[in-house]
C-alpha positions in Angstrom: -45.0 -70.9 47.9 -45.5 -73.1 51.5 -46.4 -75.9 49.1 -43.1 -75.6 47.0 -41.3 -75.4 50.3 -43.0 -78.3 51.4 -42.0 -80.5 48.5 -38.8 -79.5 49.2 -38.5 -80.9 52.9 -40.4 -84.0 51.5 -37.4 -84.3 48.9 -34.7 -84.2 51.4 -36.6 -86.5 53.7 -36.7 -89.3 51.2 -33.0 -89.0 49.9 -31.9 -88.8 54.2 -34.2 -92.0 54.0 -32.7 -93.3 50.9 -29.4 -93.2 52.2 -28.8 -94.0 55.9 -28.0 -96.8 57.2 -29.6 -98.1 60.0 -28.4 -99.9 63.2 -30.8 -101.8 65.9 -31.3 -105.2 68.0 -34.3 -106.2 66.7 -35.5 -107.3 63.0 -36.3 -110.6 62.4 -34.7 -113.7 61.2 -35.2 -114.0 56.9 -33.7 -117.5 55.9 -34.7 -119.5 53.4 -33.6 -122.6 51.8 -30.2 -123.6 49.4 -30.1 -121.3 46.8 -32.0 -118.6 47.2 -29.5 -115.9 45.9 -26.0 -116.4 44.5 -23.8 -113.6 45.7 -21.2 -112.1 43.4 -17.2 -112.3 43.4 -17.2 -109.4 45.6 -13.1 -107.5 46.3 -12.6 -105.8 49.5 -10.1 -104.5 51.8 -8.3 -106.0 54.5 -7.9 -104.4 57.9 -6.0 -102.5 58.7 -6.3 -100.8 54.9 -2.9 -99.3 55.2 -1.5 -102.4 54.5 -3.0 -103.0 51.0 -4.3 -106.2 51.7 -6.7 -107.0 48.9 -9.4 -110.2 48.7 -12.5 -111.4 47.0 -15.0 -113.3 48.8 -14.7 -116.7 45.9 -10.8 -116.2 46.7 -10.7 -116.4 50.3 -13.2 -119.6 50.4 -11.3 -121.5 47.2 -8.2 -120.6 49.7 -9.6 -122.0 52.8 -11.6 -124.5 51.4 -14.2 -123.3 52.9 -17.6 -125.4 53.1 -19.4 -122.4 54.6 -18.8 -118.4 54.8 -20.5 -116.1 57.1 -20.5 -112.6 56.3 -21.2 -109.9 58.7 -21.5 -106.2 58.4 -21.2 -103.8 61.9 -20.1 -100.8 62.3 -17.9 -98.7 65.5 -21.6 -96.4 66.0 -23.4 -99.6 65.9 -23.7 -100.2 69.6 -25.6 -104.1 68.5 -23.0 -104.7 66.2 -20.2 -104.4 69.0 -22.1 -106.3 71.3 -22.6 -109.6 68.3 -19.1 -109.4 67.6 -17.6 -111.4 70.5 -20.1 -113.9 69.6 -19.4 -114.0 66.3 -15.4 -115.0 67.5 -16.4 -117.6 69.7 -18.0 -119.1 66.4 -15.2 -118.4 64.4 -12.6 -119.8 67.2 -14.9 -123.4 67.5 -15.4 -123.7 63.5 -12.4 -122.3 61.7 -11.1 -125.8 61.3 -14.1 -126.9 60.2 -14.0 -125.5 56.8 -15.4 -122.4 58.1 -14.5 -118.5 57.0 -16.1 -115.6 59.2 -15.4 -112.2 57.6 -16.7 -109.2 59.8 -17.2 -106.5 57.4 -17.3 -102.8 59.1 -18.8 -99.9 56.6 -17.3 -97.6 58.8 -14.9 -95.4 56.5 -11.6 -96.0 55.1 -9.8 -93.1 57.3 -11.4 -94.2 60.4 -8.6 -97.0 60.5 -7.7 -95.9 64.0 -11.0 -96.2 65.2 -11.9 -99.2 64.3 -8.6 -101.1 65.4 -9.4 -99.5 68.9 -12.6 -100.8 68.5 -11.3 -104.4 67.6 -8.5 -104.3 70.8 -12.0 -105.2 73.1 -10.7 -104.2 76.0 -11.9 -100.8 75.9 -15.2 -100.6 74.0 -17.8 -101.0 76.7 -20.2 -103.7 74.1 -18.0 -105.7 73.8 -16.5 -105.8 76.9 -20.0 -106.5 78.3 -20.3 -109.7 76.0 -17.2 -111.3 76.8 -18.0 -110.8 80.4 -21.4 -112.4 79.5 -19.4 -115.2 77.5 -16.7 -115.5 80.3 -14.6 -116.6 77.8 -12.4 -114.1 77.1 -9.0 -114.6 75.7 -6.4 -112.9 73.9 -4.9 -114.5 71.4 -1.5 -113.3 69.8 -2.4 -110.0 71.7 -6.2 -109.4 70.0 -9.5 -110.3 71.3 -11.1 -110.4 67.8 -9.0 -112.7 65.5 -11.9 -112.8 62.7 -10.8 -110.8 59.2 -12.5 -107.6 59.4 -13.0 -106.3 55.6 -13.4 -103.0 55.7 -16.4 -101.9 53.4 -15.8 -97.8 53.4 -17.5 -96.9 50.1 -20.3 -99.8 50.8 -20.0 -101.4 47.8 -20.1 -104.9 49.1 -23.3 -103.8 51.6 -25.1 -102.4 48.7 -24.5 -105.2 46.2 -26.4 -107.2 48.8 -28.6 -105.0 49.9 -27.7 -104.4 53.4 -29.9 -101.3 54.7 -29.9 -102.1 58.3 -27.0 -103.5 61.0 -25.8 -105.7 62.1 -26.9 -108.0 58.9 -25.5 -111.3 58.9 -25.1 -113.7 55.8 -24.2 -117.5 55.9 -22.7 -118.6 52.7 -22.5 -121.9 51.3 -19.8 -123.4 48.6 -21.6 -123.0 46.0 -21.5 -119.0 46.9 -25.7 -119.7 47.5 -27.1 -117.2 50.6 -28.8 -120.1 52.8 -29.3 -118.2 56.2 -29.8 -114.2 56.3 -30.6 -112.5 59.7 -30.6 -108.3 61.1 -30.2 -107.4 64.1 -28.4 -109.3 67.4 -29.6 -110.8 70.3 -28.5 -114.7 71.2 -31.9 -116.3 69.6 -30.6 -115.0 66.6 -26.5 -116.5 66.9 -28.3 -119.7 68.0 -29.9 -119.9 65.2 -27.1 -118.8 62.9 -25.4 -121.9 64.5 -28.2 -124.0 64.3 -28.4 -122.9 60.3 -24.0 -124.1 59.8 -24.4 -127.1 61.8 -26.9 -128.0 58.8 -25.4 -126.6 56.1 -21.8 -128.5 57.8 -23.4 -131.9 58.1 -24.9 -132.1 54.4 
């Protein structure tokens, strides 16, 4: 009997480990060259959801002639995530007339809309606020402090069709829809890098 109990804990262990999601600073940097995975046509929701906005990742770079994409995913419980995000705005502020799309995908759920755009206003989640101080280069602009799309990923699908298991997990995108850059976690090695890795991919 103990064993059959035991088997039974063991069972739930691997499904809890199956299906969380996980959220630190650390992880390392996995790149790679040109090529190395073609991602799919994914369709997501635009924030907020209530307004039905609808997209595809191919759509929104054919429509922004996009040379490069860089896909984030974060979440409002992902205290990391919160704290990348102002970074990843300064990048998309410098570069979005470059031919440069940043989508900042939250997995958080569909009806935690109003959680999420309180998240997004920056002036009261204390991560972010922290960055921006760090930055000192804060600035609202037409009322928001994070200006990036912000797909909201409730049911996942776009985090598991690329195998996202751990935030924040950032992707950099070329034209050709190839993955050429791939990193988890945040700290500043890692966004200077990221730029590092779209100055390249810009210049070729």
């Amino acid at each position: 009997m103990p064993s059959k109990k035991l088997s039974v804990i063991f069972a739930v262990m691997i499904l809890v480990l199956t299906f969380s999601l996980g959220c630190g600073s650390g992880g390392g940097a996995n790149g790679g060259g040109t090529g190395e995975k073609k991602i799919p046509d994914l369709k997501y929701k635009l924030h907020p959801v209530s307004l039905g906005n609808e997209n595809s990742i191919y759509q929104v770079m054919q429509e922004n002639n996009a040379k490069a994409l860089i896909l984030d995913f974060w979440a409002v419980w992902c205290e990391p995530c919160k704290e990348e995000l102002p970074y990843l705005e300064l990048i998309h502020r410098e570069y979005k007339d470059k031919g440069v799309v940043i989508l900042a995908a939250t997995i958080d759920p569909f009806e935690d809309e109003s959680m999420i755009s309180e998240t997004l206003d920056g002036t009261n989640d204390s991560k972010i606020k922290k960055s921006w101080k760090k930055l000192g280069e804060f600035e609202l602009i037409d009322g928001r402090a994070i200006t990036m799309d912000i797909p909201v990923d409730g049911d996942r699908k776009i985090a598991n069709a690329l195998g996202v298991t751990s935030i924040p997990r950032t992707f950099l995108i070329d034209k050709e829809h190839n993955i050429v850059y791939q990193h988890t976690g945040f700290d500043e090695g890692k966004v200077e890098e990221l730029k590092k890795k779209l100055d390249e991919l810009l210049a070729r």
